[in-house]
C-alpha positions as CSV (number, residue, x, y, z in Angstrom):
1,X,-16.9,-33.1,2.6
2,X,-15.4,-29.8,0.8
3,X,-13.3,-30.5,-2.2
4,X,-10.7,-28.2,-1.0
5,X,-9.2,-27.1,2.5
6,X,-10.7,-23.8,4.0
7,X,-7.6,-22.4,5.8
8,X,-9.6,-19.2,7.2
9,X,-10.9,-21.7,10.4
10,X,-7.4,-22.5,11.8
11,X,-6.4,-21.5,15.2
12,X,-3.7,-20.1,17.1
13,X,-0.9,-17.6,16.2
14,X,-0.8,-16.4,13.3
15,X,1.3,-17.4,10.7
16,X,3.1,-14.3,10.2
17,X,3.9,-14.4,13.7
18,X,3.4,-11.3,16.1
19,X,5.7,-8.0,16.3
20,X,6.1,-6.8,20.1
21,X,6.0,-3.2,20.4
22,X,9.6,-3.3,21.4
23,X,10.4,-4.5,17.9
24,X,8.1,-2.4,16.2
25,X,9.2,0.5,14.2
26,X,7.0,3.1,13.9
27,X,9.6,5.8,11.9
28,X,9.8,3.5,8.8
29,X,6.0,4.5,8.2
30,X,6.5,7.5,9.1
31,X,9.1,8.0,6.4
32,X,7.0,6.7,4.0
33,X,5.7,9.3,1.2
34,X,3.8,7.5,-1.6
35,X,0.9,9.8,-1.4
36,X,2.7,13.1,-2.1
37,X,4.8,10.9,-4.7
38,X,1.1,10.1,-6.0
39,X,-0.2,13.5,-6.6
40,X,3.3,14.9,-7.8
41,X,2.8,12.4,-10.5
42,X,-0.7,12.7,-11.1
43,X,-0.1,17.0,-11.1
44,X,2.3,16.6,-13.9
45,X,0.1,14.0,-16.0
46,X,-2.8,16.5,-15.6
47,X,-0.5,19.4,-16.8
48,X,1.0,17.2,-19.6
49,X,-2.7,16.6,-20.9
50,X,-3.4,20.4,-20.4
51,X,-0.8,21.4,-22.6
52,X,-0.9,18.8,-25.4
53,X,-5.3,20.1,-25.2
54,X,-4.4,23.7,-25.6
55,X,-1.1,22.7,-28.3
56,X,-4.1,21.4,-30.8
């Protein structure tokens, strides 16, 4: 016998339960922007690094 409980062989639903698509929401992903928010950020690192390289 295992010394600990393997959880991944369980059966049924889910834990986290199931979303109809009646309940679903779609337009909250679609609002969701965090990889232009990511390469805003990482554009004005790069320029940051540019200008403290070219200040020396």
């Amino acid at each position: 016998m295992s010394r600990f409980q393997d959880d991944d062989d369980w059966v049924g639903t889910p834990p986290e339960g199931r979303y109809t698509r009646d309940r679903a929401k779609p337009e909250f992903w679609w609002r969701q922007r965090p990889v232009g928010i990511a390469a805003a950020g990482l554009l004005i690192v790069i320029v940051v690094i540019v200008v403290i390289a070219l200040a020396h």
